[in-house]
VMD Tcl script that draws the C-alpha trace (Angstrom):
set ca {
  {6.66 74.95 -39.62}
  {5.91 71.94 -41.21}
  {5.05 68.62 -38.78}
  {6.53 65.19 -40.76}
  {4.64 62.67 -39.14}
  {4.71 59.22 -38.86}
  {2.39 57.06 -37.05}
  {4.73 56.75 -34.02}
  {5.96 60.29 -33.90}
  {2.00 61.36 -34.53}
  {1.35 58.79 -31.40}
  {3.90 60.53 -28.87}
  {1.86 63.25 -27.42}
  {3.97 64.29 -24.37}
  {4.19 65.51 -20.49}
  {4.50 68.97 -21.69}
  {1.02 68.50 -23.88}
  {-0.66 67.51 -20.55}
  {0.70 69.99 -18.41}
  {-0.52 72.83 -21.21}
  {-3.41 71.81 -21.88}
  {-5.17 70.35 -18.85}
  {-8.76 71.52 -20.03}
  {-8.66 68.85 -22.54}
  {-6.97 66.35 -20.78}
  {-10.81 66.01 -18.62}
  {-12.80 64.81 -22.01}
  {-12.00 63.68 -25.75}
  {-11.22 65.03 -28.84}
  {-14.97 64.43 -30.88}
  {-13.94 63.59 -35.29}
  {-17.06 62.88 -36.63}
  {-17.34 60.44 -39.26}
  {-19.87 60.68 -41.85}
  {-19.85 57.15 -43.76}
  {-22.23 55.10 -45.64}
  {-22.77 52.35 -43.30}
  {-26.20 51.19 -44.60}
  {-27.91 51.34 -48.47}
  {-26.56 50.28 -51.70}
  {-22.47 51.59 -50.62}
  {-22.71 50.21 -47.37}
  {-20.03 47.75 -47.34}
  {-17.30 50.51 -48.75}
  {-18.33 52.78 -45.69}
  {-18.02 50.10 -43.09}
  {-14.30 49.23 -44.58}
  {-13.15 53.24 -43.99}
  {-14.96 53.07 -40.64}
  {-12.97 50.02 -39.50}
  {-9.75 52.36 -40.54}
  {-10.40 54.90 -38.60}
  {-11.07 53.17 -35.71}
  {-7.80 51.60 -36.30}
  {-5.78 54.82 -35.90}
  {-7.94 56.15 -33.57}
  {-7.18 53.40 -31.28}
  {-3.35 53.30 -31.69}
  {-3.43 56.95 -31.36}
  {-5.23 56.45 -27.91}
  {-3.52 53.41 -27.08}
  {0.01 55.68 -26.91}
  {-2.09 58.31 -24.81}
  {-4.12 60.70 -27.65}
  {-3.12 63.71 -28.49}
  {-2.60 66.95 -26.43}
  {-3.25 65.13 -23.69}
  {-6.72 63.57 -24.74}
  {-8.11 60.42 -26.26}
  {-10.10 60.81 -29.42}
  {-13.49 59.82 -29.88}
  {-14.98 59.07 -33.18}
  {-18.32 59.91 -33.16}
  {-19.75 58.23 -36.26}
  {-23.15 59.01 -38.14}
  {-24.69 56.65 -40.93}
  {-25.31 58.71 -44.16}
  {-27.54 55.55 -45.68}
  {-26.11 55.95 -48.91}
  {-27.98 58.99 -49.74}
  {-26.84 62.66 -50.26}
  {-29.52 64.06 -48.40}
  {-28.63 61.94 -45.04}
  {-25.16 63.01 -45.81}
  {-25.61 66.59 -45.21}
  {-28.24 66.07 -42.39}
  {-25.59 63.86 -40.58}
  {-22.76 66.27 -41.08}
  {-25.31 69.00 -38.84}
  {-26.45 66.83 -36.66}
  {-22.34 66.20 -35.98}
  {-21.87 70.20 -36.10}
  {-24.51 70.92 -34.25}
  {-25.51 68.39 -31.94}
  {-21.98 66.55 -31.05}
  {-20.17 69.71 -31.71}
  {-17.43 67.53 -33.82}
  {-14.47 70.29 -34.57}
  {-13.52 68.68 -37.64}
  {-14.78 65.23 -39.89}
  {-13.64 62.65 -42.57}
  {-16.25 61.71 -44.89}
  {-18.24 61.25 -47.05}
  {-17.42 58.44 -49.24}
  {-19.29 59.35 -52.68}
  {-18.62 62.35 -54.10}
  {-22.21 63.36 -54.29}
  {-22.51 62.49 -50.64}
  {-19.95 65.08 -50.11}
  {-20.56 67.52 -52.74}
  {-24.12 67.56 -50.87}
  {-21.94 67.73 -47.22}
  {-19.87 70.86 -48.26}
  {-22.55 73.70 -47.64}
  {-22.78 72.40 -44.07}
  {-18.97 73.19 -43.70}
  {-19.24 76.39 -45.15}
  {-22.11 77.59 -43.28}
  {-20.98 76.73 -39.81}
  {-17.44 77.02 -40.60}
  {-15.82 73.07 -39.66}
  {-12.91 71.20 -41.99}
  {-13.67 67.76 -43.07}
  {-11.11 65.43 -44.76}
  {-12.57 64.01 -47.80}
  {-11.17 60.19 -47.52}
  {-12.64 58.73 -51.57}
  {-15.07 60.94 -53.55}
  {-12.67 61.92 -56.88}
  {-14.98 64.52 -58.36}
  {-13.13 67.90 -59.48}
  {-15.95 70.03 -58.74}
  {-14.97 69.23 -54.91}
  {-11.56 70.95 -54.49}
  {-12.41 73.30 -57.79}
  {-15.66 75.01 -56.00}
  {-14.04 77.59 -53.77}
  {-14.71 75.84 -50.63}
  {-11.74 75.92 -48.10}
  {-12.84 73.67 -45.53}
  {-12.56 70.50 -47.80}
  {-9.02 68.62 -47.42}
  {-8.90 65.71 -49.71}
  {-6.49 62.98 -49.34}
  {-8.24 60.84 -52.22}
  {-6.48 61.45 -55.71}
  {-9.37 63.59 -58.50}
  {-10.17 61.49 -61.58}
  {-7.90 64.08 -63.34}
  {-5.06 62.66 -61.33}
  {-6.43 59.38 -61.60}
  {-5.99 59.45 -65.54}
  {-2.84 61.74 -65.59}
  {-1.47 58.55 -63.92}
  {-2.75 56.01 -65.46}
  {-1.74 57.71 -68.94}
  {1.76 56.75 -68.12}
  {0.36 53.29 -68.57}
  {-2.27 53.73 -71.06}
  {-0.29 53.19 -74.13}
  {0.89 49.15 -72.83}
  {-3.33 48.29 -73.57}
  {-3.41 49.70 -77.17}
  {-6.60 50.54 -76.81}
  {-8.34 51.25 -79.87}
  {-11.64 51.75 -79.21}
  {-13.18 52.57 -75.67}
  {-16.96 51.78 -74.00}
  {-18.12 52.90 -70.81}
  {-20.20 52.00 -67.99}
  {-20.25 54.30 -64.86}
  {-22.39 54.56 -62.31}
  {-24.92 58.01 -62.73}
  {-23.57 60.30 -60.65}
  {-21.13 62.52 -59.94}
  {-18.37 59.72 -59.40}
  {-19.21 58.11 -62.68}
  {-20.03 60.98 -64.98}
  {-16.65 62.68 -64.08}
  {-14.94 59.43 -64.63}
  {-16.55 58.76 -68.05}
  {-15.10 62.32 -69.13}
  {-11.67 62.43 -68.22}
  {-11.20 58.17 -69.14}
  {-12.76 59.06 -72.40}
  {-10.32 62.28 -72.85}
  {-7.36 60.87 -72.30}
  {-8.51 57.64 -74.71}
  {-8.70 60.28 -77.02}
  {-5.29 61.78 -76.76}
  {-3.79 58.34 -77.12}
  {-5.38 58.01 -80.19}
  {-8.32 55.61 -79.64}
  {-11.68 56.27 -80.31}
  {-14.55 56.37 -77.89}
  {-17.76 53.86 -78.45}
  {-20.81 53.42 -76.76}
  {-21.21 55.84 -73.26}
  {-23.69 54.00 -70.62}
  {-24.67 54.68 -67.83}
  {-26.51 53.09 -64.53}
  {-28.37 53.87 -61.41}
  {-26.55 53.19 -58.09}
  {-28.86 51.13 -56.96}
  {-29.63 49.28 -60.27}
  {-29.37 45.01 -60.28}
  {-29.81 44.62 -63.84}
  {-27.57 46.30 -66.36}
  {-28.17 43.83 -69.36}
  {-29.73 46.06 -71.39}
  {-26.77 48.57 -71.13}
  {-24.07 45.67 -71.54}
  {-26.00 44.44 -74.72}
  {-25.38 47.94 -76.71}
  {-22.32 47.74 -75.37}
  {-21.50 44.12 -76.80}
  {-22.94 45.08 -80.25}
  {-20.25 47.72 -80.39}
  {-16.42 46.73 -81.87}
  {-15.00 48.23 -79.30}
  {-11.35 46.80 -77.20}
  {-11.75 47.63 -74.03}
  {-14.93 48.61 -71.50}
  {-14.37 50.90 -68.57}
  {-16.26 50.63 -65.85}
  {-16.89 52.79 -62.69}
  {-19.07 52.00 -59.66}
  {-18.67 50.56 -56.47}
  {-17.70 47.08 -55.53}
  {-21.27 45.76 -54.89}
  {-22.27 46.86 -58.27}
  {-19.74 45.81 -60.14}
  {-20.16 42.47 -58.57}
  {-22.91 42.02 -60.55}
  {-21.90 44.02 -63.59}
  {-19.28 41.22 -64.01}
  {-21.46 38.29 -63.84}
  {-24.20 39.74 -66.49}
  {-21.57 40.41 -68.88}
  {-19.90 37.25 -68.41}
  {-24.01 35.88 -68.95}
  {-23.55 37.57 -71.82}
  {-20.53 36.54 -73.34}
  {-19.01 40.07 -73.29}
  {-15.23 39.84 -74.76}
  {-13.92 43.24 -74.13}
  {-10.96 44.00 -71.86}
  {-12.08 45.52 -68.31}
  {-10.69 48.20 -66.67}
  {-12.61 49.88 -63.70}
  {-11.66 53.18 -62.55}
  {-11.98 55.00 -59.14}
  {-10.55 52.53 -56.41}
  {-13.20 51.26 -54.77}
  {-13.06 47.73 -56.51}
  {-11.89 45.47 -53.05}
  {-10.51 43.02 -55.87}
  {-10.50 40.27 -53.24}
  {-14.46 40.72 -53.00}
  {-14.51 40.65 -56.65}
  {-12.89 37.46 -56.82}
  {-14.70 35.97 -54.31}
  {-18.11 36.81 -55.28}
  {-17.85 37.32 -59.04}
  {-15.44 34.34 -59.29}
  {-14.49 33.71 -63.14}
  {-16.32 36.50 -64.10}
  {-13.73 39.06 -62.87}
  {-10.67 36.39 -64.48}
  {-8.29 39.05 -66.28}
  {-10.03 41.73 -65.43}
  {-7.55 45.09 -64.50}
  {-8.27 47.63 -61.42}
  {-7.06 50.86 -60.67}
  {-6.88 50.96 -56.79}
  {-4.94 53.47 -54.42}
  {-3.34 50.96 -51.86}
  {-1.80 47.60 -52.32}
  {-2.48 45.73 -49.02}
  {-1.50 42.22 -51.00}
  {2.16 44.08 -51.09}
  {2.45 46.35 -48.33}
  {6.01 45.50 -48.24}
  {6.24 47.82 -51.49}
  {4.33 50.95 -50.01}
  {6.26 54.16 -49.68}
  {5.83 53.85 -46.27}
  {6.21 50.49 -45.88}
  {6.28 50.21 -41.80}
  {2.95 52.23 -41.61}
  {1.39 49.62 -44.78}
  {2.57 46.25 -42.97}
  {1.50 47.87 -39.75}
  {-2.06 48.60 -40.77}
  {-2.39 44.90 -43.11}
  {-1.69 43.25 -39.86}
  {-3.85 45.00 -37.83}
  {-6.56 44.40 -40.10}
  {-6.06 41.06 -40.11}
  {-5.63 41.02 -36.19}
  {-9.01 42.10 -35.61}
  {-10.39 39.72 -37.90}
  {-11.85 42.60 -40.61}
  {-12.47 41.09 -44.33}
  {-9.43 41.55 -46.23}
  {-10.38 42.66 -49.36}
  {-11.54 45.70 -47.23}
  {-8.11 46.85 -46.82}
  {-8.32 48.71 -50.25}
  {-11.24 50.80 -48.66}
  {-10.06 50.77 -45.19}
  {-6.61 52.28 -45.21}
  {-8.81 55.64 -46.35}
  {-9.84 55.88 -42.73}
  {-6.90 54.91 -41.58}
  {-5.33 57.65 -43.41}
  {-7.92 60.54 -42.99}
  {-7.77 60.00 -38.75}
  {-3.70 60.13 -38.99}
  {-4.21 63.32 -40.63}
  {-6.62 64.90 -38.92}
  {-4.85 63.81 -35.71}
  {-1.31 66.03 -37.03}
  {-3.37 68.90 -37.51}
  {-5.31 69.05 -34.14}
  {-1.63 68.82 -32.66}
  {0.13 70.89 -34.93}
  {-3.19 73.71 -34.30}
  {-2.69 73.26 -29.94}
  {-6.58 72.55 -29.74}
  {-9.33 71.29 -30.74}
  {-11.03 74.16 -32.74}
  {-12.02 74.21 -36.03}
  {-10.40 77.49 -37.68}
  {-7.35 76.71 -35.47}
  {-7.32 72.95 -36.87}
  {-8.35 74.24 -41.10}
  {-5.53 76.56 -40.78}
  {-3.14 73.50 -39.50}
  {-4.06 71.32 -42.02}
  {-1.62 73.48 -44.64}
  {1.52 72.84 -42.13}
  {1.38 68.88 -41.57}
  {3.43 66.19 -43.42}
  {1.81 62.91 -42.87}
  {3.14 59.58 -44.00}
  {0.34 57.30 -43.98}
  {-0.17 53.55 -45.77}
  {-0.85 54.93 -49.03}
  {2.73 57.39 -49.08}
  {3.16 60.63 -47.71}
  {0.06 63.44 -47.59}
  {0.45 66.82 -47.77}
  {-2.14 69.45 -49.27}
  {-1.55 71.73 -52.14}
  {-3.69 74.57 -53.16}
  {-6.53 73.71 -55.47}
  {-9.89 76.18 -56.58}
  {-10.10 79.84 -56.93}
  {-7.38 82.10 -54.82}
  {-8.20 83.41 -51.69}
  {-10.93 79.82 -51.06}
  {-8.51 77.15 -52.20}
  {-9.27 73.56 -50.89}
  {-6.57 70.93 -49.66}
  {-5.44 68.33 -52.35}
  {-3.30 65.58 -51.58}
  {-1.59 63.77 -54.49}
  {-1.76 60.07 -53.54}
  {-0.41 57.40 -55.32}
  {-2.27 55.13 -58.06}
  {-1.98 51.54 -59.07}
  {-2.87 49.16 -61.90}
  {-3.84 45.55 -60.39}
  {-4.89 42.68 -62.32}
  {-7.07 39.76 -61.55}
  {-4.99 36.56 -62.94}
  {-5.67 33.16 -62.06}
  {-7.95 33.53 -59.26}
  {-5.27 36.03 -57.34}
  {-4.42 39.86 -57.27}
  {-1.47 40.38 -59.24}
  {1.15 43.44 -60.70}
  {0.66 43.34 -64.62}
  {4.41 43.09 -66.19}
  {4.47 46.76 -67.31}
}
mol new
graphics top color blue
foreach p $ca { graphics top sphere $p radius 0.5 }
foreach p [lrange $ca 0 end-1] q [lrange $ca 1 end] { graphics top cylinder $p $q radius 0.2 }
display resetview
């Protein structure tokens, strides 16, 4: 049977939940989270954190689900894939989570998925867009973040309105950027542009002027760029330093064009985002109750609002993991993998379901979300006329 969920139906649990299931109704329901809430990332971690803890608490708030509150139980992965798969066991093993969201970066979680095949617990992957995640065989990963292939498929619908010509790239070296610089470059390939200069930069690096420099001496159009939000902070004021004149589009939603345009000021002027939530027109969402709910609540509690494009990930991943620990009766982690195929969810960012994705008989959980083009225009977010 499939659950369709909405946050208020999601938020009824019910007298007959309590009276079946008094065993849980004595403690909590543990979701681990497994963010990057220190390091080079830290900022983007924080943001999902804050959504969680927004749909954890409105979930509680209507009285939890099968009769119990959840708790999130949340672990620092410090930016680094190492800590991210020694916080995942030490939430396995220690806090005895029966399901988690993380990990933000795609290596963080590539790094993360052993742990969840060896002792046998589903996370919801919230950002990281590398194939290799739902391709590996690994059926305890259910990702509600679009791939970069889905990323370009949509954004080829829009490709054609930038007549690109000829293409650079700057992306972050790891798995995020690398897989972004392949599939961007593809698909400016089968709309007949060229690709140019391919650079690429350490997460942590400050200084990027020597990559930016090749990349101003080529003729290319247009420069993408893929990193996160703190980095491209300052990959937008050393090219403006530099007098860089090519169009730029950065890939992989993680941008928090509000940040951008506070920090980077005229720097990020015309520049064009693709980003996974609109929180500056909620009103427009698919699910446009559960959108203006969240925006407001965000801005209730007084969180940064360029953190909403981050945020509603949390948001999102708790929603869902909260349908499938009802839809599965308890709080186990087979019961709660096997519900994950059965829920309907309609969070801020449109309805999640999973499909099927990897090799058969160890497929992972893909969502299709929806994607977004944003542009930076006169100091304010706006929705380019295409």
């Amino acid at each position: 049977m499939i659950i369709r969920t909405s946050v208020a139906a999601l938020l009824m649990s019910g007298a007959a939940s309590l009276l079946a299931l008094p065993a849980l109704a004595q403690g909590t329901i543990k979701i681990g989270v497994n963010q990057p809430l220190t390091g080079p990332v830290a900022a983007s971690g924080q943001y999902v954190t804050n959504g969680a803890r927004i749909a954890a608490d409105q979930i509680n708030a209507a009285g939890g689900i099968l009769g119990s509150k959840i708790e999130l139980v949340i672990e620092d992965n410090k930016s680094n894939p190492t800590e991210a798969a020694a916080a995942a066991e030490k939430l396995i093993v220690r806090d005895k989570v029966p399901v988690m969201l993380g990990a933000w970066s795609s290596t963080f979680t590539l790094a993360v998925m052993p742990k969840l095949m060896e002792y046998e617990v589903p996370m919801v992957v919230e950002t990281s867009s590398s194939g290799k995640i739902t391709e590996s065989g690994n059926p305890w990963i259910f990702r509600i973040a679009p791939t970069t292939s889905m990323e370009t498929k949509d954004f080829a619908k829009k490709i054609d309105k930038f007549a690109i010509k000829r293409a650079n790239f700057l992306v972050v070296n790891n798995d995020f950027g690398i897989d972004a610089a392949t599939k961007f470059s593809e698909l400016v390939k089968s709309h007949g542009g060229t690709v140019g200069v391919v650079e690429r930069m350490d997460p942590t690096a400050q200084d990027v002027s020597a990559q930016l420099a090749k990349i101003k001496a080529s003729d290319a159009d247009t420069l993408f760029i893929t990193t996160s939000v703190e980095q491209l902070t300052l990959v937008l004021r050393q090219a403006q330093a530099l007098r860089l004149t090519q169009r730029i589009i950065t890939t992989g939603g993680s941008q928090a064009p509000d940040q951008l345009i506070e920090h980077a000021g005229p720097a990020a002027e015309g520049s064009y985002h693709l980003v996974f939530f609109t929180p500056w027109f909620p009103e427009n969402a698919p699910n446009a109750d559960v959108a203006v709910g969240l925006v407001n609540e965000w801005k209730k509690r007084g969180y940064q609002f360029a953190g909403l494009t981050e945020g509603f990930r949390g948001y999102d991943g708790i929603l869902t993991i909260a349908a499938a620990i009802k839809e599965a009766g308890k709080a186990e982690p087979k019961a709660i993998q096997q519900a994950f195929w059965k829920v309907k969810v309609k969070g801020a960012n449109g309805d999640i379901a999973f499909e099927k994705s990897g090799p058969a008989g160890k497929e992972s959980g893909q969502n299709v979300p929806n994607v977004y083009v944003i542009q930076i225009k006169d100091g304010k977010v706006t929705l380019p006329a295409f």
